[in-house]
C-alpha atoms as one frame of an Amber mdcrd trajectory, in Angstrom:
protein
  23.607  81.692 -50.870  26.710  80.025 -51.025  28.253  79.357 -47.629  31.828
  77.988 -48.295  34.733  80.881 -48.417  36.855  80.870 -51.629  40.162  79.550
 -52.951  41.320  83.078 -52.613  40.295  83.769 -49.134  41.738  80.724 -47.879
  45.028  81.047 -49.554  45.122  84.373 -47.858  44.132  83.292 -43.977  46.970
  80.784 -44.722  49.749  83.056 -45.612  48.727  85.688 -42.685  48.624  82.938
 -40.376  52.194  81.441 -41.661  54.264  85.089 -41.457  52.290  86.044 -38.343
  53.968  83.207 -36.495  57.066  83.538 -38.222  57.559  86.743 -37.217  56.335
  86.019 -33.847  59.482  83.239 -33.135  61.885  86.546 -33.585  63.898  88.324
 -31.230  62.747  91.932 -32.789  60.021  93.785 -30.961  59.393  95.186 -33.806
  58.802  92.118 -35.821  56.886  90.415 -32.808  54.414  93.363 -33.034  53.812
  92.736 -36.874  53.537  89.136 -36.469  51.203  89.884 -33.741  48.564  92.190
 -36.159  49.548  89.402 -39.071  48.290  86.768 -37.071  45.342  88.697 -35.611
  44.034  90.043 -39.174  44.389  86.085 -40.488  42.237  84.745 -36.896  39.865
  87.263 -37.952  38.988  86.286 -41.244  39.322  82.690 -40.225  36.186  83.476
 -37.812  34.703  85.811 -40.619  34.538  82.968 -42.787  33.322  80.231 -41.002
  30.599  82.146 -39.746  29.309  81.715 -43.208  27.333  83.826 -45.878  26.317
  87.722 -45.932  23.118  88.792 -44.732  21.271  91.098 -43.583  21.268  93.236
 -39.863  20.208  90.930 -37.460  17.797  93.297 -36.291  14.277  91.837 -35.591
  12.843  94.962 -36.915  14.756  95.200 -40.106  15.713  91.441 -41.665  13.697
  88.435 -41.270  15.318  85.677 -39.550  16.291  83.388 -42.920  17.912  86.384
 -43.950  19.846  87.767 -40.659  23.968  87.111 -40.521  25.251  85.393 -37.788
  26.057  88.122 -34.955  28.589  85.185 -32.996  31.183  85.728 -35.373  31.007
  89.967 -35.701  31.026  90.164 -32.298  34.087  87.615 -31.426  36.289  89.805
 -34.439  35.323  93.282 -33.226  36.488  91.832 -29.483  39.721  90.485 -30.808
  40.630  94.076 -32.653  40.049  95.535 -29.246  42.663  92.714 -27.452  44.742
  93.245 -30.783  44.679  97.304 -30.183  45.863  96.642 -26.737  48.491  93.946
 -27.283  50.107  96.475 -30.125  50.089  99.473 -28.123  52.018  97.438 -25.632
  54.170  95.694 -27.660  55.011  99.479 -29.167  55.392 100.681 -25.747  57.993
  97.798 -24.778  60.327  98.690 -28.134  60.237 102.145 -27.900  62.132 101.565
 -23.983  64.099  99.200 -25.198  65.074 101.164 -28.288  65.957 103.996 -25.489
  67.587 102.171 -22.827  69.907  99.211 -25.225  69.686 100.989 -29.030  67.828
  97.741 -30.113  64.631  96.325 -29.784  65.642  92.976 -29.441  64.996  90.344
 -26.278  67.443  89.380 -23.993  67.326  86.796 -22.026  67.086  87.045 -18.648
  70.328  86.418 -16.543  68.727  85.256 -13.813  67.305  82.441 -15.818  70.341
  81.754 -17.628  72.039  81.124 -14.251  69.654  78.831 -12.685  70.049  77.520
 -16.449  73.541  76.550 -15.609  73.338  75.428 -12.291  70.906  72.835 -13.920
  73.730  72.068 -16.190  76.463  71.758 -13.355  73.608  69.483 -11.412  73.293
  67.042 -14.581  76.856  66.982 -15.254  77.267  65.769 -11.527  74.619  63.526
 -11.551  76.043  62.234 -14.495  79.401  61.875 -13.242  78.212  60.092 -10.121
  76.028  57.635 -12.842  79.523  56.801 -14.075  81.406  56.428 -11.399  78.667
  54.029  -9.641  78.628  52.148 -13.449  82.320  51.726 -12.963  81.959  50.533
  -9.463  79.631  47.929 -10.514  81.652  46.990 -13.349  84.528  46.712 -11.138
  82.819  44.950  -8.681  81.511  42.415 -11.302  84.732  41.836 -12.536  86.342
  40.863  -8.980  83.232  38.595  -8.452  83.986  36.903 -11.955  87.698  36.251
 -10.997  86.892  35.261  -7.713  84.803  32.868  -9.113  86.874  31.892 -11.704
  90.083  31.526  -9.104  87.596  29.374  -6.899  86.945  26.974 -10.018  90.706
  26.637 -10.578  91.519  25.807  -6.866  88.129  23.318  -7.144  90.095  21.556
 -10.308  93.337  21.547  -8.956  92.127  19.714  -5.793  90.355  17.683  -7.939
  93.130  16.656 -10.285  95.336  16.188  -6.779  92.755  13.699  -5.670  92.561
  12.034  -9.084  96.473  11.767  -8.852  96.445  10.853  -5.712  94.123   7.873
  -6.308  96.369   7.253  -9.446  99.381   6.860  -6.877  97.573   4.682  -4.897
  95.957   2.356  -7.255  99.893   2.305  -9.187 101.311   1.152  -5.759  98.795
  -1.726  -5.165  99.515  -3.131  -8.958 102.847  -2.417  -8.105 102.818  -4.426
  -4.684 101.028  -7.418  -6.104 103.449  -7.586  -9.053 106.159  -7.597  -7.056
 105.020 -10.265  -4.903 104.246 -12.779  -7.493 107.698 -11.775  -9.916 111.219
 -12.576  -8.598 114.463 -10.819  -8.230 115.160 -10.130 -11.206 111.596  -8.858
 -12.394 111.170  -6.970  -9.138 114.537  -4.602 -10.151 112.446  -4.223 -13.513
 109.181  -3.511 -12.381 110.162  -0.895  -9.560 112.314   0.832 -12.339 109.517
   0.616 -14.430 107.400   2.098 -11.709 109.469   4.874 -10.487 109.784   6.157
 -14.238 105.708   6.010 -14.410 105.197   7.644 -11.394 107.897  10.189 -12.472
 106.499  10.977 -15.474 102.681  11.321 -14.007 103.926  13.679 -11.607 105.980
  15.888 -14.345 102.451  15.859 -16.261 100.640  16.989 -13.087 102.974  19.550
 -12.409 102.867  20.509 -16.305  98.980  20.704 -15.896  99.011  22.700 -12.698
 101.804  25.007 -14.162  99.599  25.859 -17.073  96.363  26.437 -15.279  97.978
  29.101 -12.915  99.129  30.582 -16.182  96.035  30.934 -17.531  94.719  32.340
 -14.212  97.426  34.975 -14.223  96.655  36.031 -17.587  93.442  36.275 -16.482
  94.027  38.378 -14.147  96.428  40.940 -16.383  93.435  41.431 -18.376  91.090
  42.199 -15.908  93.653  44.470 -14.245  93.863  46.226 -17.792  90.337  46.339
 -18.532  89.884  48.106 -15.111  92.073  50.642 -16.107  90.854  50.865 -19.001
  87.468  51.621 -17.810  89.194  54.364 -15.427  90.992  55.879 -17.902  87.686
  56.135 -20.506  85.457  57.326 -17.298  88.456  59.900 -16.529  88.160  61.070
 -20.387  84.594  61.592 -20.369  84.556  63.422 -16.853  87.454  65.813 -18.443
  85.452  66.154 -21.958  82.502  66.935 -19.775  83.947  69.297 -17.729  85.348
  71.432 -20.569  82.372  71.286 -22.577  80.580  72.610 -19.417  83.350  75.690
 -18.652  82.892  76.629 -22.309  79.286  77.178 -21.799  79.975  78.956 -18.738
  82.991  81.009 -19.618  80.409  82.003 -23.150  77.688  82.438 -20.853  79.282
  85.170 -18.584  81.024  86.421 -21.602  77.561  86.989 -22.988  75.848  88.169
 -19.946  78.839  90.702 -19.401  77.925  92.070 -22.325  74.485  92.615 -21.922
  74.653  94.004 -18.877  77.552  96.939 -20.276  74.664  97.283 -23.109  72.221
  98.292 -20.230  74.872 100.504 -18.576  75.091 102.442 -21.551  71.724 102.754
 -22.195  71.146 103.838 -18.777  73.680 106.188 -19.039  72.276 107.890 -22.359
């Protein structure tokens, strides 16, 4: 006897099975309850068919043993008609009220649900707003520590340029001093002219130096100010897209929930 089910049979379990849990992903009562005796009939042959070839009663007294047909499977289908009765009768039951109480047979969902549904939403949009704002903060916070830093680094260089200068002064004074000492009247007039327009001119260059590092720090400055705000103003954005996204949902939820429950006043009232 030949023990493997055919092309046919196969084709068919898989095309039971397939609409049965289409139909069973509807809304419809109605089409739940046919996807449910779809998808019962295609488990049924499934277990018909791997229980393997015909045979005879399995009666001792009847079929010899070679010849007997599995009882496992026969007994597991007959049980699921019985569950498969039951389920339909229920499932008919269910429609039928529903058909009387809304004029449809279709699911709702439950409002209860859908609330605590949208409190969950209000919780992650708050948790997500806080995640921002403590992003920002950091952000912020970083920023200041940068420019801090940064404003430390420029005082460290300007104190260390000052130093340099003032060693510069120093050292000029001492070659000045010993060049005046060995020159005479007329090369001393030179020299301290000479001197006085060096010195000038080094501190004009220090100041130059000193003006254009505090520019730089300034700018520096502008643009972290602007980036802050920046930052602000996209976090402000998001929180506002956010919070309009979220009242739509609400404002379609109640909308929708309104309407269900004016459905189940009329029904009630029929």
């Amino acid at each position: 006897m030949n023990d493997t089910p055919t092309l046919l049979l196969v084709i068919v379990i898989g095309v039971l099975v397939t609409a049965g849990v289409t139909l069973l992903l509807e809304r419809s009562l109605t089409r739940i309850l046919l996807g449910v005796v779809l998808l019962g009939n295609g488990v049924n042959l499934l277990i018909l068919s791997a229980g393997g070839a015909a045979g005879g009663p399995p009666l001792l007294s009847l079929t010899p043993e070679g010849e007997m047909a599995d009882p496992l499977p026969q007994a597991m289908i007959l049980t699921a008609i019985v569950i498969t009765l039951g389920v339909t009768a229920f499932l008919l039951a269910m429609a039928y009220r529903s058909w009387q109480l809304q004029g449809n047979d279709e699911v709702q969902d439950d409002a209860e649900d859908r609330r605590i549904a949208t409190g969950g939403e209000r919780r992650r949009l708050r948790q997500y707003i806080r995640a921002q704002k403590r992003a920002l903060r950091q952000a912020i916070r970083a920023q200041r520590m940068e420019l801090e830093a940064q404003i430390e680094a420029q005082d460290e260089l300007e104190e260390a340029e000052r130093a340099i200068l003032r060693e510069q002064i120093a050292q000029a004074r001492r070659d000045l001093d010993e060049r005046l000492e060995a020159a005479d009247d007329k090369d001393r007039e030179r020299i301290i002219f000479q001197a006085d327009h060096a010195q000038a001119a080094a501190l004009d260059e220090a100041k130059r130096r000193v003006r254009e590092a505090r520019k730089e720090l300034a700018e520096h400055r502008r643009a972290d100010r602007e980036y802050e705000r920046r930052l602000r103003r996209e976090l402000r954005q998001r929180i506002r897209a956010q919070k309009r996204q979220l009242r739509a949902s609400i404002r379609a939820e109640r909308e929708r929930l309104a309407r269900a429950e004016d459905s189940d006043m009329q029904g009630v009232d029929y």
